[in-house]
C-alpha positions in Angstrom: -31.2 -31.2 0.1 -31.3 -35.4 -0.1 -29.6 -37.6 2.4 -27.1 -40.4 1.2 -26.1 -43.1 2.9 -22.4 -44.6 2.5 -20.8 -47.7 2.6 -20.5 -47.7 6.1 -24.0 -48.9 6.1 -24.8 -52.2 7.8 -28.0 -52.7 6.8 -30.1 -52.8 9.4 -32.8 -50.9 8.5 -33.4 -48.2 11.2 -33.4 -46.0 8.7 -36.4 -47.2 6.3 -38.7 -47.9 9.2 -37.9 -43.9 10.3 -38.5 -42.5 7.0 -42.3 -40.5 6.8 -42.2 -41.1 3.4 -40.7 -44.2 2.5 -38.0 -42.9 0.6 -35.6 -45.4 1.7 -35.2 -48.6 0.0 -33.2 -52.2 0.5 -30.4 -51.7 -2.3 -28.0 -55.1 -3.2 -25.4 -54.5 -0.3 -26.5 -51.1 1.7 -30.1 -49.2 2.0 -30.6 -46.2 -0.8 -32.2 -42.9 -0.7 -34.7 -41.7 -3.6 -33.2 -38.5 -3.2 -36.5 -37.3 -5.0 -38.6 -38.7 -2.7 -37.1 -37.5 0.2 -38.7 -34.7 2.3 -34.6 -34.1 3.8 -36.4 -34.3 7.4 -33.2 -36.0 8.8 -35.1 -39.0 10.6 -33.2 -41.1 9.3 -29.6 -39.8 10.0 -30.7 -39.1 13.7 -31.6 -42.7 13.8 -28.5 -44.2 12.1 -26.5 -46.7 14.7 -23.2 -46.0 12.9 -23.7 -42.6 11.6 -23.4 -43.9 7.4 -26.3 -41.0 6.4 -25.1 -37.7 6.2 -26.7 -34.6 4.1 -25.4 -35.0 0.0 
């Protein structure tokens, strides 16, 4: 199962430099998941500073 990131999102990138497989891109105001790209390892929730990534 993906992970998606809400709008609590500040943008501050913690979780694209986490992601193994680069499934997490800048989008215009928050980051976005490729939900088919992602392995669902949970880096990137783990390392979330204001917990905006939760499983979809």
């Amino acid at each position: 199962m993906a992970f998606k990131i809400n709008d609590s999102c500040v943008s501050c990138g913690l979780c694209a430099s986490n992601c193994p497989v680069e499934a997490i891109k800048e989008g215009d105001s928050i980051y976005v998941i490729d939900e088919d790209a992602c392995v669902s390892c949970g880096l990137c929730a783990s390392n979330c500073p204001v917990e905006a990534i939760s499983e979809d």
